[in-house]
N, C-alpha and C positions, 0 to 999 in steps of 0.2 A: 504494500500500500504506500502512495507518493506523500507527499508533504501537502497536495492539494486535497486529495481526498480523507487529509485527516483536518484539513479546514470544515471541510465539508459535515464533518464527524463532529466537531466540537461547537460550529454553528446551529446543527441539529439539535443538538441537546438542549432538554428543558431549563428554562433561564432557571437561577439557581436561588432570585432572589426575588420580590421579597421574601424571606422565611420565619417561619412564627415558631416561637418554643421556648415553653415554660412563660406565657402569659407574655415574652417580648418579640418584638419583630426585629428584625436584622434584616441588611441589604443585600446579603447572599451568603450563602449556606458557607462558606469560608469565612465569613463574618462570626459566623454564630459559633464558628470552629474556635477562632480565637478566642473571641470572648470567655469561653466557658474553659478551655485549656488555661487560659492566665488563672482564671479562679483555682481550679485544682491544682497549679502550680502553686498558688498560697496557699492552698490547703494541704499539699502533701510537706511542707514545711512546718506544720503544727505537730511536733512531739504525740500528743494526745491521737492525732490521726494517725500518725504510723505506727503506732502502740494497740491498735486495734488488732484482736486474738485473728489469726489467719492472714495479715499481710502479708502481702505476696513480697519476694525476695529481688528487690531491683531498684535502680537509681531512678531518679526523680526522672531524667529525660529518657530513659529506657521505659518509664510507665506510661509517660505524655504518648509516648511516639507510638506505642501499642491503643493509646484509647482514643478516644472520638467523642469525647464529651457534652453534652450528658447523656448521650444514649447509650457509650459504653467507656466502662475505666477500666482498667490492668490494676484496679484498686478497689475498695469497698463503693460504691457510688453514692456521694452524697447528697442526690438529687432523688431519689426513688419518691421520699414521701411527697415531693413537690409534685410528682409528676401522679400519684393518687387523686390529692387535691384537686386537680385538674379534671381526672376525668370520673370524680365522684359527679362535679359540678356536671358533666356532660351528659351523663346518664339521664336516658327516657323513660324508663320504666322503672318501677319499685319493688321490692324486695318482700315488701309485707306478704302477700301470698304465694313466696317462694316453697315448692316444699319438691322433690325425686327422691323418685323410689333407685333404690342402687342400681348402675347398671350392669345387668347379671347376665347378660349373653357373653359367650367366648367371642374373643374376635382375632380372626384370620387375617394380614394384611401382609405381602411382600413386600421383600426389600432391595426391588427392581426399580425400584422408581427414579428419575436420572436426577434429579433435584435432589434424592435423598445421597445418590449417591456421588453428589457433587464433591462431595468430601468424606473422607474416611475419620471416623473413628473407634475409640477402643471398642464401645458399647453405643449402641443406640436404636432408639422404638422409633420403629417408621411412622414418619409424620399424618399418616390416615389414619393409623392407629390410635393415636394420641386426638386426633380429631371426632370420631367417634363418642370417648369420653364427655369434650367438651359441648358437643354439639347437642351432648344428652345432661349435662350436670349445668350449663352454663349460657347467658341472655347475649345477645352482643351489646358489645360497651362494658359487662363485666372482668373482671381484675383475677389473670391468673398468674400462680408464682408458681415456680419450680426454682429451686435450694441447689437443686445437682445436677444441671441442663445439659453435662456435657456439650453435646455439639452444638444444642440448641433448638433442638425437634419442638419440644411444647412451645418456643416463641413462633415455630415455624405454622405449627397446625392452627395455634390462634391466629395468625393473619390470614389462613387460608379459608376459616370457616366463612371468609366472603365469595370464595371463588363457585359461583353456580355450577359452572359447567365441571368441577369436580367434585362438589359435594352430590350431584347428579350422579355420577359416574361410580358413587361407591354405592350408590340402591337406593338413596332418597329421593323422594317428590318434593322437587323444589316451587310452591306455587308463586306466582306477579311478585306477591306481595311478602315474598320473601319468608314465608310460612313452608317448616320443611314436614312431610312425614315420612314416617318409616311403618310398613305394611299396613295402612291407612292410618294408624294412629298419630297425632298429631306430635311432635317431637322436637321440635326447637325454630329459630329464626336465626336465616342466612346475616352475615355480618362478621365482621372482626370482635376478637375480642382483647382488651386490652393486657400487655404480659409483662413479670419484670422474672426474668433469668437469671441464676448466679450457679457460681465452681468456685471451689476454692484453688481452682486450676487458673493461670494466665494463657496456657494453649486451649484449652476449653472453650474461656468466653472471646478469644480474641473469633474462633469457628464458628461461636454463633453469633459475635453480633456481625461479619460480614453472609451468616445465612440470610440477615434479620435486614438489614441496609442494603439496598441496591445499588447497583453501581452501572454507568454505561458501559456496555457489554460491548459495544462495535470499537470504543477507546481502547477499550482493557484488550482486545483483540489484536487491535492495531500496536501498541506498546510489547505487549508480549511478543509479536512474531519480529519487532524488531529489535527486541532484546535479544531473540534466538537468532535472529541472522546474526548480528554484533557479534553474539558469542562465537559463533561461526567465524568469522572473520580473524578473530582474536586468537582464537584456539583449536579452531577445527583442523589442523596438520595432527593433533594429539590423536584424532579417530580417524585417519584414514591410515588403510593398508591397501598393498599393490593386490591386485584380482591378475593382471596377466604384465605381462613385460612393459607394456606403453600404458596401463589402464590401472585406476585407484578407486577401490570402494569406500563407501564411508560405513565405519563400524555402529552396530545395532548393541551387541554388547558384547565384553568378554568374559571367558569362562575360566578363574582362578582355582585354581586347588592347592590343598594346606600343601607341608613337605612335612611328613612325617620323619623320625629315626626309628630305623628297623631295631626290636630288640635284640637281635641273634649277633649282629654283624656291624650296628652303628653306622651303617649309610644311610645316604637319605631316602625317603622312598614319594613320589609324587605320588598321592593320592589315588587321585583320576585315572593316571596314565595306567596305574596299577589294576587301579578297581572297577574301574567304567567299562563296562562291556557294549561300546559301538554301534552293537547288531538288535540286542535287546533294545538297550536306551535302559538299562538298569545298572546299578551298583551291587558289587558280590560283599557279600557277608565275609569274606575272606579271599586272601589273593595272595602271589608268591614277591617274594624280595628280588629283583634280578641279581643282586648280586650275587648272596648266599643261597639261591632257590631253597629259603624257607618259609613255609605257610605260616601267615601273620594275619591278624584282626584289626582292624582301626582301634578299637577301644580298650588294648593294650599296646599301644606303641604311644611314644611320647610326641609332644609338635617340635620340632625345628624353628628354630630363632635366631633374629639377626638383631645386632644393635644398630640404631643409628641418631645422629645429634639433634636433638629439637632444639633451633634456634628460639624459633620466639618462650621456651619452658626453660630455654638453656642448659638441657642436662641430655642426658644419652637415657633413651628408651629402647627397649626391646620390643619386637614389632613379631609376628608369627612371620616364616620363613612362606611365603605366594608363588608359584608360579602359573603367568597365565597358558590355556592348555588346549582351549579353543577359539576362532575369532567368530561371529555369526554378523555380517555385512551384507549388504545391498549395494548393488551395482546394475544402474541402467534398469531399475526397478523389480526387480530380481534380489533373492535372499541366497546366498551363498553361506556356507560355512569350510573354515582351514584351517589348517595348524598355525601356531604364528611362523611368521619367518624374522632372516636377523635384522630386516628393517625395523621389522617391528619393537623387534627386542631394545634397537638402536632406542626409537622414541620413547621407549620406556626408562630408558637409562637416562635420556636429557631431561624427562617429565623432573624425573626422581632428584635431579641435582637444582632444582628451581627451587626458592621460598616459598613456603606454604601460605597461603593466603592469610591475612591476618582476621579475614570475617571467619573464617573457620575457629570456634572455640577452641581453646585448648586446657576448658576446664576440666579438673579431676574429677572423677565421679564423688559422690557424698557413700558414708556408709548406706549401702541399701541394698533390699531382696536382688533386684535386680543385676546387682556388680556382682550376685554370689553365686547365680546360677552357672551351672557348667561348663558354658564352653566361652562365654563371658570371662571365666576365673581361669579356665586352660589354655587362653589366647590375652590374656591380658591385658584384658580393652579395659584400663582403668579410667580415659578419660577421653575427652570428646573428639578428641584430634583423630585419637586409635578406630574411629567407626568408618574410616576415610582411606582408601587407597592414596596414592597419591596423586594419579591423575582424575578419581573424585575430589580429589580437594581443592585443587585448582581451578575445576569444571563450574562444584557446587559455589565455590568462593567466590570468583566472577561475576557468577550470575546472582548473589546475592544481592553485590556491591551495586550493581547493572541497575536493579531493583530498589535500591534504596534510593538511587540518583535519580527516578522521576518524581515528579514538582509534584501532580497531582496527586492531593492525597489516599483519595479514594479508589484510583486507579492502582495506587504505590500498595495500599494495605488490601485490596483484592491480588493481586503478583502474589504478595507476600504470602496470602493465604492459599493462593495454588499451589506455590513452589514449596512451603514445610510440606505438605503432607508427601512432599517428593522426596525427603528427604533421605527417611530409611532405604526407599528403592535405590537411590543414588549413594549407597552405603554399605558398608559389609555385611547388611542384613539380610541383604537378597539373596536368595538361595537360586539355584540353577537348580532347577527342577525340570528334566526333558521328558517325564513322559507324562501326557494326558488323554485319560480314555485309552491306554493301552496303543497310543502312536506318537514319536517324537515332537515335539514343538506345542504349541497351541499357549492358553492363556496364563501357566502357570508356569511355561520358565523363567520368568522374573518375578520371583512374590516371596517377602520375609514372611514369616514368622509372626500370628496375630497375638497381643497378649503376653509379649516375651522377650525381651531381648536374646535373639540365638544366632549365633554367631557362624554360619556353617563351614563345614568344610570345604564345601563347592560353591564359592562364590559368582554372581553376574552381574559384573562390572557396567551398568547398561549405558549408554549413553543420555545425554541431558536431554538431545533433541525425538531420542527414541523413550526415554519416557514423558517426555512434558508434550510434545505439538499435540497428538491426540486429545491429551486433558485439556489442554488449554482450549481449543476449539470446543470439547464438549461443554466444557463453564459456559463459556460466552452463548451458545445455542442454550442452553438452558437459563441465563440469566436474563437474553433476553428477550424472554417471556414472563416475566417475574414482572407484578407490578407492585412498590411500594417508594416509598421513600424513609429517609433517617426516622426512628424512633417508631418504628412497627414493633419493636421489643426492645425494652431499658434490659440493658446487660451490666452486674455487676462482678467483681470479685472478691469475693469474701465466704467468709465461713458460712457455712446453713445457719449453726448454730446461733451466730449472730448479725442476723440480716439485718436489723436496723430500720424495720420497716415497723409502723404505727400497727399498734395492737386492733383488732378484727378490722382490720383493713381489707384483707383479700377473700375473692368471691370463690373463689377455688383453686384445687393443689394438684397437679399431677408430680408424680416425681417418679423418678425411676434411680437410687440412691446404692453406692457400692454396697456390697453384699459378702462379708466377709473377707475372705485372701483370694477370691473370682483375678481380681486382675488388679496390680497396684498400679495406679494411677499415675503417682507425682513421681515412681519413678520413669514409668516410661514416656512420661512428658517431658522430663527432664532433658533430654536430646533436643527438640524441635525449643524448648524456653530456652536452651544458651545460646540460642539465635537467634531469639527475642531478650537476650539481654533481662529474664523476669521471669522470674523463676515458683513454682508451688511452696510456699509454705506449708510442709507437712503436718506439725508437731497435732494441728486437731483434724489430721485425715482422716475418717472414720471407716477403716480397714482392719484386718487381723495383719498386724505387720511384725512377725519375731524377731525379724532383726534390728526395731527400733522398739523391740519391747511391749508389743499393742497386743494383749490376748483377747479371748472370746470374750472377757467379760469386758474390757477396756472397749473393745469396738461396741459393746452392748452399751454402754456408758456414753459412747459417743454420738451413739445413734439417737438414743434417749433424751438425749440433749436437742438433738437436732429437730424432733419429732415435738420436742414441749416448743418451740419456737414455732414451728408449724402450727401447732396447737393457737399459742400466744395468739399469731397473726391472722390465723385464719376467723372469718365474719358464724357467730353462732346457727347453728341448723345447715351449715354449709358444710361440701366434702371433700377430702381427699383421695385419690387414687395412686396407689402405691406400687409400681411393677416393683415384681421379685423374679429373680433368676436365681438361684443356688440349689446345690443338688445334699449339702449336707444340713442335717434335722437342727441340730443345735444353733445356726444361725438363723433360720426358719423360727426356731423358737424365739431365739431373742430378737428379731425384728417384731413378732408379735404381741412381744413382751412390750418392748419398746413404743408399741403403740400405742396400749393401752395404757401402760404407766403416765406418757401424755395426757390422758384422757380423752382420746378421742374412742368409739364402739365401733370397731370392727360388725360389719352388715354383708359381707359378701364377697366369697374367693371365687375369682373365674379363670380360666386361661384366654393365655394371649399369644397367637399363633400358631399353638397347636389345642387337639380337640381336648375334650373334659378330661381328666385325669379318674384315677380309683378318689373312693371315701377318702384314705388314707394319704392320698397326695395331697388332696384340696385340704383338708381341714383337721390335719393333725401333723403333730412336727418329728415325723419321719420322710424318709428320703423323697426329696421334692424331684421329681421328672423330666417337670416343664416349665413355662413360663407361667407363671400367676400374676393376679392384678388381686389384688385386697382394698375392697371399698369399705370405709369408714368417714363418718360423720363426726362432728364438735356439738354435743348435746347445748340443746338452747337455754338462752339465761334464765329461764325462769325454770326450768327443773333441777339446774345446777345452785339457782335463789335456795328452793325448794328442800334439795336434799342437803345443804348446808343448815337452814333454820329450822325444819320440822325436827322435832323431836322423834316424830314416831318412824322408825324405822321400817315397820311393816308396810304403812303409808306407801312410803317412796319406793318401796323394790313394784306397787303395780302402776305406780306412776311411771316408772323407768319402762316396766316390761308395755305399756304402752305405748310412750312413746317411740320405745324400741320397733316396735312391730309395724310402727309407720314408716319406718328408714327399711324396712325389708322388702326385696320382693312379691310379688303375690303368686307370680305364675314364674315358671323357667322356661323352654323348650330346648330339647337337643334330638335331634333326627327326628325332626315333628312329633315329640314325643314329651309329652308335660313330666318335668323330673322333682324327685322328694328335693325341698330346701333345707337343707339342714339346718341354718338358722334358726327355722323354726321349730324345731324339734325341743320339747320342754329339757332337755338335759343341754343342751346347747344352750335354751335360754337361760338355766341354770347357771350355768358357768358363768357367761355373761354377768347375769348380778353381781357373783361371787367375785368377778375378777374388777368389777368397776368399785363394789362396797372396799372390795381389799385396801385397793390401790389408794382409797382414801381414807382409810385407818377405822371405817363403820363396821360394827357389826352387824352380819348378817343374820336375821333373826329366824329363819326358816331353815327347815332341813330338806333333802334333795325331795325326800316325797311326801312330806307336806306339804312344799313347792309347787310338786305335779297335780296334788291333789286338788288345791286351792284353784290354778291355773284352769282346770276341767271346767272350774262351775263358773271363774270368773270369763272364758275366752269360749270361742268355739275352736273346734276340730274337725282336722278334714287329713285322710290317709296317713294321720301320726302328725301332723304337723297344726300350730294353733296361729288362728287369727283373728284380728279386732272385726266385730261385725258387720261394717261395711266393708271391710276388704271379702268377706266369705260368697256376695254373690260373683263379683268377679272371677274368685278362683272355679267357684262352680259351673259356671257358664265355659270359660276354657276348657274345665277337665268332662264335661261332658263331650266337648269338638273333638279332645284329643282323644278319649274312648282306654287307655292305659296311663299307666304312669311307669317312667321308667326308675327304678331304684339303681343305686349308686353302687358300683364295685366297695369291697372294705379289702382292704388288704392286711391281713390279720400278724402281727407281729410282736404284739403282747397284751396283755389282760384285758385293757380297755377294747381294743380292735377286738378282740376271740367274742365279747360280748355282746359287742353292738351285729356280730357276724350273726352268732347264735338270736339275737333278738332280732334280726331280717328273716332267718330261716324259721324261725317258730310262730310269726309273727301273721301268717297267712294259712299254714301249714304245720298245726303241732304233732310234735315227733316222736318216736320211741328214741330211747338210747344206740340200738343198733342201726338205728337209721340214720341218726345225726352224725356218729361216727366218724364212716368211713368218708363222708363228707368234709369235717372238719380235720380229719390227718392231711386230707387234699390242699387243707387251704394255707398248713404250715409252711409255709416256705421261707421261712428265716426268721424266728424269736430273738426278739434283742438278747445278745448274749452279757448284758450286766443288769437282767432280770431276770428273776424265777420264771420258770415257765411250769404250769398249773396244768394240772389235767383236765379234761372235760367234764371227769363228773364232778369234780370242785367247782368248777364256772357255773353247771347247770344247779346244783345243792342250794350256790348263796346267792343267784339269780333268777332263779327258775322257779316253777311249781310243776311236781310230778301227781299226777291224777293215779288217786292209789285205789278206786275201784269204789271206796266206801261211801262215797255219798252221791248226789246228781250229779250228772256229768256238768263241768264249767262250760258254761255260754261260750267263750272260743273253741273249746272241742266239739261242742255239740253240733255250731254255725257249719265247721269244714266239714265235719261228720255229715251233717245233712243236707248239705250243700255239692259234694262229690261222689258221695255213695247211692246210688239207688235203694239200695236196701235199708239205708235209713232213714228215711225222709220221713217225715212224721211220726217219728216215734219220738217218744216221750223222754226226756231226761234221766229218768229214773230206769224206763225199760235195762233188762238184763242182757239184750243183745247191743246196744250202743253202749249200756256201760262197760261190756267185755272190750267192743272194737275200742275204745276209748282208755281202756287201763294202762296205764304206763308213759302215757304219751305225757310231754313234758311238753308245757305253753307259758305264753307271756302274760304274767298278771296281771288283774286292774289295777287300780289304784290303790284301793283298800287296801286289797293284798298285798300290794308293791312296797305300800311303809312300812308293814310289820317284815316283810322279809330282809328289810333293807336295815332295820335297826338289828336284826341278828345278824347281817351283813357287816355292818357296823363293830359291832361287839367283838367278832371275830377277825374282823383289820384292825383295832387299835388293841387287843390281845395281844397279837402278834407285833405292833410297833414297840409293846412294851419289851418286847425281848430286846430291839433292835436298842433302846434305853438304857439296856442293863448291858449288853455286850460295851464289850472294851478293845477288841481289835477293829477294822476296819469289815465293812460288809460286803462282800464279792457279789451276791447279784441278792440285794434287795425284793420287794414287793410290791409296785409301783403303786397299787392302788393303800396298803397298805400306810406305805408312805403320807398318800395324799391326806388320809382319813386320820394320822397322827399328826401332823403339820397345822389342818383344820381344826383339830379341835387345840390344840397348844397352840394355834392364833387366837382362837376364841376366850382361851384364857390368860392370855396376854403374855405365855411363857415362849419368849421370844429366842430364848438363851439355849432352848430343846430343840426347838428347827435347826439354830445356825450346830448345835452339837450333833443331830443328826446328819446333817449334809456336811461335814465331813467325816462322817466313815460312810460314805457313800461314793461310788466312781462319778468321778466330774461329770460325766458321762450322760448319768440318768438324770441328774439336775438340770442338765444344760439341754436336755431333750426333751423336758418334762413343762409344757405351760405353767400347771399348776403348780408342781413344784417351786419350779423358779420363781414366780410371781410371791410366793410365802417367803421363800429364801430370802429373794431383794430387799422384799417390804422389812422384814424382820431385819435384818442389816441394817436397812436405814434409820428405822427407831432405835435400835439398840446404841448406834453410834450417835442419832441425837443426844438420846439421856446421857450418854457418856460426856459427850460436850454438856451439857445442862450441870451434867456433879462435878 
């Protein structure tokens, strides 16, 4: 493109000024740029300001140079509550008769989308996904926040909720008047909605506020391809090699391999040359030494090392011993691939005797997960320089610099955001991977490592113009169709835990928030922020980080933090939506822990991307599968008035189970099939009280089945599950259409699951013992092995009721009895031929029933915790229910010093996997250590 048709390009463009923001007008959007840059230049000079928990690691003009003020800072932003103010004032509609029911369908969305994948990162929920959410929880002109935005999808999905023609395209009826529905029911209004974003990351928010800000796509176009010719000009003799006598290709990328030391014989042994079998396009598990022909493994042989001087560090580094081993080039549009030859070798050796770029960091790694992984710590990439061949150093250094030197800021900080995420590819990360789909070549000979710093053996050294032209072309195709302008999402950075935004200010929460030791963040940011000059402040990362000392309970601490802030901020009767990904139980618990200790009530787990899970995945804290979403509500001010001043305790548990029952589902479907809520199931409600009374130091004045029994006469019921009476014709009207109900898999793995198994199977169909059985050995498939595992007829003893023949048959025997037998159909209860078919069979009691068994139930779990009281060693596999039932009532009697001395002679294990338990555990910790502070 000439010099005239980028006149043409920047005549085009929308004039810039006047611009309005934050209640002033400016004469062009660089106007507004400065202004607000000078202020946070005074502000980031306030001691008190840079003293704030999670400041990010970086000089005044390395923060300026990363933000865009006020719409996004490389710093906590101190414009957010302004920018509320604003748009409380602008809102059209009111809040008073806000009320959604959760939303409880799974949702499927890929993550094909070329917008979504305009940019890479670690983790991220495709932006219809997260639209979905809001389009059902949320009004336009409403105020959402996400704490942990990563890339920045939930700013992304709030400006899209105006896009018709895609919110069309994912199944809603979008009517004139901007009225959307979903399967005729009516379901929200087309519009944006307003968003504010934070990471405690500086590469996070710098990805979303350039998702969130638009920029002229035909500029960024035109700069970018003359930055790569430039670079061309400057450096392209480094990538070209000879293809025949008179003719020169230009290199696509090269293929490095480590140089091991043989152990038999001490020579060096190339990798590749050794291991790569040509024909296949595989690497052998083992291969012979040429020197010694002796058979050797990669993963006992040591690496090869060379030293050499870093100037700008000033000292001598040791570098892994590389040689490159294939060239893969184009010539006259055409892909060749050859060996090197000695020209090549030549350029390699002048690359090598050049200074290193001085934009190339040459910071040392910080202690982190990340420097200690394996081939990070057997290749000795301690610090930034080590991630860089040398002719990537030069290539990526260049085109940094190229970058920084355009005027335009907007065009300068969109470059910027294409070329990091280029960064690892132009790095020792990229692995040469030749086979895909079982044939050489295709999309995955260039691709690091997701999640990891890993260092490989077989490096591909790619070139800058054979990874960027393609990206960069696709940006601009996809930016411009993007309509917004500056401030479609306030991006800050700073801690979740302390956003700094005005208490129930915001209208709703998506967050999708790290999840145990899944992927650590601040280190793998750590690369692409020392070239942004601004770095993660880790110390309140909320991760399991062992190498900086963060364990399961410390990130449960961290989370908890972050989650009462949510709480703080978020507007009463209003919800959050929380993705969870992790596949271990203990973290699962403590995120759910974490919630509730918040105070907000958990209303509803679904998946997200993939289909329903078992019982067991959804709603208990055993091994999670798949992707979950956990909707939970901020109980409104006046039941939180309520259960603070009322005295009476009984009061408030059906004022809660009320309220509660209006934040629940009524109907579900999954393959057109209306499914049990478990929500509503009176033992889930149950817990519920138990875990909200806990968390605020009430006791609970009910037992589990005086609970249910109470519950029968105040609620109605429909297939086991209870609802308020205007919600009961709606479910009925559905469950007539759907004609079944489909029941939830249980995946039985200790006392609680074996139970609720045996009460689905007895529950339609009561059994004999031989019949339940061989059923129930089917279903064992792995007992937690730091719990008792119980027999069957213990579970059915202190659960059950066995019909021993002596009196009328029970009304659930009697129903299926005459209900599936011919031969019994109007016979009398009492008859001697139904009471024979009926002897033995074991069924689910009423209520009546259900207390007295449940108090011999009782009796016989805190029996046995008295053992666990008097023992003095430690307890190898406890009684979980046991547990619960001695915890509960040593809460009830305020002996807080018997929980915390039971859990430890218990495995971390069952605690940390145990809802209820841990939820006694904490509570009891935290009082105990008040009074202690108090004496």
């Amino acid at each position: 493109m000439n010099q005239e048709n980028l006149f043409d390009i920047e005549s085009d463009k929308k004039p810039s000024g006047p611009v309005e923001c934050l209640g002033m007008t400016f004469e062009s959007d660089e106007a507004r740029r400065a202004h607000f840059t000078d202020l946070l230049r005074d502000k980031l000079k306030d001691p008190e300001f840079r003293a704030i928990e999670g400041f990010p690691i970086g000089t005044d003009e390395a923060i300026l140079e990363l933000s865009d003020p006020p719409y996004h800072t490389a710093c906590p932003n101190p414009w957010l509550n302004d920018f509320i103010s604003i748009w409380e004032k602008k809102k059209t509609s009111s809040d008073t008769n806000y009320h959604r029911e959760p939303f409880a369908a799974d949702v499927s969305e890929g993550k094909t989308d070329a917008y979504y994948r305009a940019h890479s990162y670690h983790t991220k929920v495709p932006h219809k996904a997260i639209m979905r959410y809001l389009l059902h929880y949320t009004n336009p002109g409403d105020i959402v926040f996400d704490g942990f935005c990563g890339s920045g999808m939930t700013a992304v999905a709030s400006r899209m909720c105006q896009d018709r023609e895609l919110v069309s395209s994912m199944g809603y009826t979008v009517e004139a008047n901007g009225d959307i529905y979903l399967e005729q029911q009516a379901h929200s209004k087309l519009g944006k909605r307003n968003v504010i974003v934070g990471d405690l990351s500086p590469a996070a928010t710098f990805i979303a506020s350039k998702y969130n800000n638009s920029f002229n796509s035909e500029l960024f176009d035109y700069h970018a391809s003359e930055i790569l010719d430039s670079l061309f000009d400057d450096i392209g003799w480094m990538y070209e090699t000879v293809h025949d006598e008179n003719t020169k290709g230009l290199i696509n990328y090269v293929v490095w391999s480590d140089v091991f030391i043989c152990s038999e014989c001490e020579h060096d042994i190339v990798f590749l040359n050794e291991a790569f079998d040509r024909q296949s396009y595989k690497v052998k598990d083992s291969f012979v030494c040429k020197n010694c022909s002796s058979e050797v493994t990669k993963n006992k042989l040591d690496l090869s090392f060379e030293s050499k001087y870093d100037a700008v560090a000033s000292k001598v580094k040791e570098y892994p011993k590389r040689v490159p081993v294939l060239i893969n080039y184009t010539y006259d549009g055409q892909v060749f691939e050859k060996e090197p030859d000695l020209r090549d070798f030549e350029i390699l050796e002048k690359i090598d005797k050049l200074e290193r770029p001085l934009t190339i960091p040459h910071t040392e790694l910080p202690e982190m997960q990340m420097a200690n992984v394996g081939r990070m710590k057997s290749t000795k990439t301690d610090s930034i320089d080590k991630f860089f061949l040398p002719r990537q150093s030069q290539a990526l250094g260049l085109l940094w610099s190229k970058v920084l030197d355009v005027k335009d800021f907007s065009i300068r900080q969109a470059l910027l955001w294409v070329i990091e995420q280029s960064i690892p590819g132009l790095s020792t990360l990229n692995r040469y991977q030749p086979i895909m789909h079982g044939r050489p070549g295709g999309s995955q000979v260039n691709r690091q490592m997701s999640g990891v710093f890993y260092v490989p053996s077989q490096i591909s050294e790619c070139s800058p113009w054979y990874n960027l032209k393609g990206k960069v072309k696709r940006v601009a195709k996809v930016f411009a169709n993007v309509e917004g302008a500056c401030g479609t999402g306030i991006v800050t950075t700073s801690d979740c835990s302390n956003s700094k935004l005005m208490d129930n200010s915001i209208d709703y929460i998506f967050t999708d928030p790290p999840f145990g030791e899944n992927i650590y963040y601040s280190d793998l940011n750590f690369l692409v922020e020392s070239f942004h000059k601004v770095s993660t402040n880790f110390v309140n990362e909320a991760i399991i980080d062992r190498v900086r000392n963060k364990e399961l309970l410390d990130y449960q601490r961290l989370m908890e933090n972050c989650f009462k802030e949510y709480y703080r901020v978020l507007k009463p009767g209003k919800w959050i939506t929380i993705e969870f990904s992790n596949t271990k139980a203990a973290v699962w618990n403590g995120i759910q822990h974490a919630i509730n200790k918040a105070g907000f009530v958990i209303s509803n787990v679904s998946a997200l991307d993939k289909k329903q899970g078992t019982f067991q995945a959804v709603n208990s804290p055993t091994a999670v599968k798949q992707d979950l979403v956990i909707s939970a509500y901020k109980p409104d001010d006046g039941f939180i008035s309520d259960l603070n001043d009322n005295e009476s305790a009984y009061a408030t548990i059906w004022d809660f189970i009320k309220m509660h029952m209006e934040y629940l589902p009524v109907v579900k479907f999954s393959d057109n099939c209306l499914e049990v809520i478990r929500e509503r199931d009176p033992r889930i409600l149950y817990d519920r009280v138990v875990s909200y009374y806990v968390q605020r130091s009430i006791d609970v004045p009910l037992s589990s089945s005086e609970f249910q029994s109470e519950l029968s006469a105040r609620f109605i019921e429909r297939d086991g599950m209870f609802f308020l009476p205007e919600q009961v014709a709606e479910y009925d009207r559905k469950r007539s259409i759907a004609g079944n109900i489909k029941q939830l898999s249980i995946f039985v793995d200790d006392e609680a699951s074996a139970i609720d198994w045996i009460r689905q199977e007895l529950k339609e169909k009561p059994k004999t013992y031989s019949e339940i059985h061989p059923l129930f050995l089917n279903e064992l498939s792995g007992w937690k092995k730091n719990e008792l595992e119980l027999e069957l007829s213990t579970l059915l003893e202190q659960n059950f009721i066995k019909y021993d023949g002596k009196d009328e048959v029970p009304a659930q025997i009697h129903t299926y009895l005459s209900t599936n037998f011919k031969d019994m159909r109007g016979l009398d209860k009492s008859d001697p031929k139904l009471v024979a078919k009926a002897k033995d069979r074991w069924y689910v009691p009423d209520s009546n029933k259900a207390a007295d068994l449940e108090k011999i139930r009782i009796r016989a779990l805190l029996k046995e915790f008295e053992t666990y009281k008097a023992e003095k060693k430690k307890i190898k596999q406890p009684r979980a229910e046991a547990l619960r039932a001695g915890f509960n009532t040593a809460w009830e009697a305020q002996d807080f010093q018997t929980i915390l001395d039971i859990s430890a002679k218990i495995p971390p294990a069952v605690l940390q996997e145990d809802e209820k338990l841990l939820m006694f555990y904490d509570n009891a910790l935290t009082l105990t250590s008040t009074e202690d502070d108090e004496w």
